[in-house]
N, C-alpha and C positions, 0 to 999 in steps of 0.2 A: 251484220255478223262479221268480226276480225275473221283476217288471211290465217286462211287452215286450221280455223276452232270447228268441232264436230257440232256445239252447241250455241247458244245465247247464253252470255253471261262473264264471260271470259275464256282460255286455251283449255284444252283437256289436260288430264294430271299427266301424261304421259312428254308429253309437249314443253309443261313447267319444268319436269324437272329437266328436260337437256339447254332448256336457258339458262337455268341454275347451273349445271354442267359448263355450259362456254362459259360463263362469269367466273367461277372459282377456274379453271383454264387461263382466260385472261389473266387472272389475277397472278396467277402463280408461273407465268410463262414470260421470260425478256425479250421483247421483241425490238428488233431496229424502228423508228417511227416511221407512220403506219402514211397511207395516203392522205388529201383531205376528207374524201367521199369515199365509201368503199363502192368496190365494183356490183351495180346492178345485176349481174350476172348470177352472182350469188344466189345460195339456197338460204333459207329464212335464219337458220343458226347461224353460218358464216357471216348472215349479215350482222348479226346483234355483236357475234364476236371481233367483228371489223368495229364498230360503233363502242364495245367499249375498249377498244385496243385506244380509240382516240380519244374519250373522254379522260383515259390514265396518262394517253401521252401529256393529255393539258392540263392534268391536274402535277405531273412532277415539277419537283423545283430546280428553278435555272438559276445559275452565277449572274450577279447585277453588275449591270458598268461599274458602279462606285467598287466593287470589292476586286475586278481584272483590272481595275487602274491601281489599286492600292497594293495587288503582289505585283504589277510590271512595274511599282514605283515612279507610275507618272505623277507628277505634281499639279496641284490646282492651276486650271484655269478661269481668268476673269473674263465679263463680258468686255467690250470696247470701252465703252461710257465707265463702266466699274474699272476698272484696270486704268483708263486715263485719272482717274480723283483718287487712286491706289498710289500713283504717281505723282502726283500734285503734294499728297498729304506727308509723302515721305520726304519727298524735297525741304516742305517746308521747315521738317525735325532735324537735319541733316547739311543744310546752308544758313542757317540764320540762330548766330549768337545770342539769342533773345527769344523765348516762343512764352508763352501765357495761357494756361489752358484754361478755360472758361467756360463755366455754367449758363450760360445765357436763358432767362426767363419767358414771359410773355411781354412781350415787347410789342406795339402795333410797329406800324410802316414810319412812320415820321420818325416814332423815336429811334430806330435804328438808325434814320438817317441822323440825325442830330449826333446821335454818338459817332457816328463815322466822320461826320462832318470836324466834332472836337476830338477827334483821336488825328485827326489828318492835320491839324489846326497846330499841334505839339510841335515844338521847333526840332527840328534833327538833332542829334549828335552834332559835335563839328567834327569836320573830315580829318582823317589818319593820314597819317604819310607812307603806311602799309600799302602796296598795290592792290594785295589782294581782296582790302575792302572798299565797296567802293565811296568815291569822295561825292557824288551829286546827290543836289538833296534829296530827287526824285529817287535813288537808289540809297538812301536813308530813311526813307518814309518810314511809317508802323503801319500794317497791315494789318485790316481784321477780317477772317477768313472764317465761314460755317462750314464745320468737319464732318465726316459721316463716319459716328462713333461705333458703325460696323465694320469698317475696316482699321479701326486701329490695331485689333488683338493679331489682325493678320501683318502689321506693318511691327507688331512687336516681336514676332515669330520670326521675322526676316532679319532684324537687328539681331535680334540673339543668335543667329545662325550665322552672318556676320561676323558677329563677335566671338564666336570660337573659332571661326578661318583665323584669326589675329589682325581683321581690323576694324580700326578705331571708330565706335559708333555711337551714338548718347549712352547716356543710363535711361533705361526703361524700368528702371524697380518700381515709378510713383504712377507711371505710363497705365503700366500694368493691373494696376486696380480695379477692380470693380464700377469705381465709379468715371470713369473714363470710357469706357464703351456702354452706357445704359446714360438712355436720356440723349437732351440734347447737348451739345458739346461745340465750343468755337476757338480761335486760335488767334491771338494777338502776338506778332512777329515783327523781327527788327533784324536787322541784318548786322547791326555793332549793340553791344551790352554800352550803357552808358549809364551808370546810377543816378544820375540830376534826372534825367529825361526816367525813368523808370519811375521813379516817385513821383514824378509829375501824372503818369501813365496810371499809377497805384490811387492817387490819390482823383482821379476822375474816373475810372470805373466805380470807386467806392462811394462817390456821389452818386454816379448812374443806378448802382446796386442800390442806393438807401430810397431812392426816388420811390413814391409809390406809383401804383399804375393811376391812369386817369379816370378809367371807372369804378374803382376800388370803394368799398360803401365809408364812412369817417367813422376811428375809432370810436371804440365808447368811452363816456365820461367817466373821467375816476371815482371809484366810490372814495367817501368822506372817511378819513381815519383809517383809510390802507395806503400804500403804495403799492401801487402794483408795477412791475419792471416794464417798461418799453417795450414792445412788440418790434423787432427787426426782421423784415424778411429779405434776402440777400437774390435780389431777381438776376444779380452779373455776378456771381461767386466764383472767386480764383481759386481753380482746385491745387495747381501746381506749376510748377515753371523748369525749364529745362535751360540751363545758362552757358553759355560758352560751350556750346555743342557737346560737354561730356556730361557736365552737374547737375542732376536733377533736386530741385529745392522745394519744399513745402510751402505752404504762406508767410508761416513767420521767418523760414529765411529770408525769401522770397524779399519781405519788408528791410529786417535787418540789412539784405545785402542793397535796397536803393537806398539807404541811408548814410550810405559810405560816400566818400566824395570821388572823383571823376578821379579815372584810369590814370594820366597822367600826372595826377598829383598824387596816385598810389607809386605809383613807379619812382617818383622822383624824392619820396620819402623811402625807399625802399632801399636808392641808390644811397642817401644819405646815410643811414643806419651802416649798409654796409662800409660807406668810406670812413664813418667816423670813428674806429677804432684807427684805423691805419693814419689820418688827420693827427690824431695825439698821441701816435709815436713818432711822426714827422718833426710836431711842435715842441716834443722833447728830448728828441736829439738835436737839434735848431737850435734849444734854449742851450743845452750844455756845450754844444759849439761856439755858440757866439760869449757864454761864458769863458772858455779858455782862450778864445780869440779878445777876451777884454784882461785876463789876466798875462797874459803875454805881451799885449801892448801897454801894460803897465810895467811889469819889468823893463822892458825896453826902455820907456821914456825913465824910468829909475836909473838905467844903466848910461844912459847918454846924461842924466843930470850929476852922476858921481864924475863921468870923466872928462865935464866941462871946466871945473875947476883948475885940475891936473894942466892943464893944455891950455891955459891961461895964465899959470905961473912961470913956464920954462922959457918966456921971454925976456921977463923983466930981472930974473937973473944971469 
């Protein structure tokens, strides 16, 4: 028989209703929070009203870390290991004239190495006479780097913030995309833009890309009297390229711009175009110089041949 029923079966009506009583009490009363246990000591009522004073204190709702960090405006932080490749992957966008961003497929173990083998195999750049880049091959190499396309949005959020302080930071507009944080994602870098060597660069990923894989089952055979187009699956697809630390370029720039010829013979066309206005006003004020300097020495030899005569008769008479 339960504590203080007069009966079997459950409490007397009398009993119900002052549990009913402390509950609507509880309910309607602010209490500071309560102990864990109430005190033993208690009469049967108190005790129920202790017991739901604590079941309301844990059923309120409490402010979560994330929302007191978000009004003290603390800023995310990383883990170690996160925050160290948070730093690796900004470097790379940030120091090197050159980045290649890259879809990379299912690739086994060998063939990656092969690729790295013929990406490492590309002759450098030749060295600058800039200090700031540097001249050893080993520090001209191309690099291919696997990115973790979950921190790029947070490495674009940092450039953009950056870039309204007023400094100088890439374009992140192709960055930004969608298809740069989803899936996997890798990063072919060079520390000098050099168009020969980029095409070189373009045109062996796009082998590596058209390769099929090695367990891939053989197409089917063409039906008779159709053409059917070429199945291309694109396993190294270049999504975009980020140039000379500000320009971000799509593919077909991307191509246009390795098809131009090397730096220095952009430059020394560049010089020329500009000297060659100022070249042929040199060449013709030259010309009209040496013009009056031949018409003056023609008078002259006119004027010494009139008064060679004069001065060869005022002896003989």
């Amino acid at each position: 028989m339960p504590l203080g029923t007069g009966r079997e079966g459950g409490a007397p009506p009398a009993q119900s209703h002052r549990r009913r009583s402390a509950f609507a009490m509880a309910a309607r009363v602010d209490v500071p929070e309560p102990a864990s246990q109430p005190d033993p000591r208690l009469n049967f009522n108190e005790r129920e009203l202790a017991h739901t004073r604590l079941r309301l204190h844990a059923a309120m709702p409490r402010p979560t870390v994330r929302v007191q960090a978000a009004a003290a405006g603390a800023r995310r932080t990383f883990p170690a290991a996160k925050a160290l490749a948070f730093r690796e992957q900004a470097h790379l966008l940030t120091h090197n004239d050159l980045v290649l961003f890259l879809r990379p497929g299912d690739f086994a173990a060998h063939e990656w190495r092969t690729i790295r083998q013929q990406i490492a195999a590309v002759p450098p750049p030749p060295a600058s006479s800039e200090g700031s880049i540097p001249t050893t091959a080993e520090g001209n190499q191309l690099r291919l780097t696997y990115l973790r396309p979950g921190l790029v949005p947070a490495i674009v959020r940092t450039l953009q913030q950056q870039r309204t302080q007023g400094t100088a930071v890439p374009d992140t507009s192709l960055l930004a995309d969608a298809s740069h944080s989803s899936g996997p994602l890798a990063a072919l870098t060079a520390p000098t833009l050099h168009p020969p060597t980029l095409l070189r660069v373009l045109t062996l990923l796009q082998t590596f890309s058209r390769t099929p894989p090695p367990n891939a089952p053989p197409p089917p055979p063409p039906v008779k009297g159709k053409d059917a187009p070429p199945i291309v699956v694109e396993r190294l697809k270049l999504l975009s390229s980020l140039l000379d630390q500000t320009t971000a370029a799509d593919p077909d720039q991307t191509t246009k711009i390795a098809n131009l010829p090397p730096i220095e013979v952009l430059q020394a066309q560049i010089v020329g175009l500009l000297s060659a206005p100022g070249a042929r006003i040199t060449g013709v004020v030259s010309a009209r110089a040496s013009e009056l300097a031949r018409t003056l020495e023609g008078f002259k030899l006119g004027l010494e041949e009139a008064a060679a005569p004069s001065s060869s008769e005022s002896p003989s008479a």
